[in-house]
N, C-alpha and C positions, 0 to 999 in steps of 0.2 A: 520579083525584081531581078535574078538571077540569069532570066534569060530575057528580061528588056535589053535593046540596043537603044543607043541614040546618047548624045553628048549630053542632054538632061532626062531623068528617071524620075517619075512624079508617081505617088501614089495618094490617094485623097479618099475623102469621103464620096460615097454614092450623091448624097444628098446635095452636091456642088453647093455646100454655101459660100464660097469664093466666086466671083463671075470669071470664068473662060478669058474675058479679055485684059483681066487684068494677071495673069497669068505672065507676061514680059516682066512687069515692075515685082512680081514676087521675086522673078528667079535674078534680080539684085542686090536681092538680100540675103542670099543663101548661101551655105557655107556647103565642102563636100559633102553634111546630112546634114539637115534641118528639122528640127519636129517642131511644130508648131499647136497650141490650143487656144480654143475662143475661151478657156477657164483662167489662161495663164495670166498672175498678176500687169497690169499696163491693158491686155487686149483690149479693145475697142469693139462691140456690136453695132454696126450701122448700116439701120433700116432692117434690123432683126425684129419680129414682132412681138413680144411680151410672151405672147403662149407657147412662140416656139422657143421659148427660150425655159420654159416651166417644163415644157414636154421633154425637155433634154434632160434636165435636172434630177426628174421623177423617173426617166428610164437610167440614166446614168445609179439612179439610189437603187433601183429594183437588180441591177447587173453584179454591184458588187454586194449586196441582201444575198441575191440567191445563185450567182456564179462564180465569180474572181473577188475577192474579197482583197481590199487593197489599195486595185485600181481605181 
């Protein structure tokens, strides 16, 4: 992020579960940093499919079991 240019600096997941187009209406929401998660109390998953959302869950438990404990 250091050496990004440009008047907005966006860094995300590989996995784009946000769509590209809605990419304008994020960024009026957003303060100087924003961090955002699909765990955080309120979120909303819509048109997430039940397993990807188990697959997340059971990788997320496996990360902090056996690497960053915490997170």
């Amino acid at each position: 992020m250091l050496a990004a240019r440009g008047v907005w600096r966006l860094f995300a997941d590989a996995d784009l579960s946000v769509d590209l187009n809605q990419l304008p209406r994020f960024f009026e929401f957003t303060a100087d940093v924003s961090i955002a998660s699909r765990e955080a109390p309120g979120a909303d998953r819509i048109g997430e499919p039940l397993w990807r959302h188990v697959i997340g869950r059971v990788f997320n438990a496996y990360v902090r079991l056996l690497a960053v404990a915490g997170i």
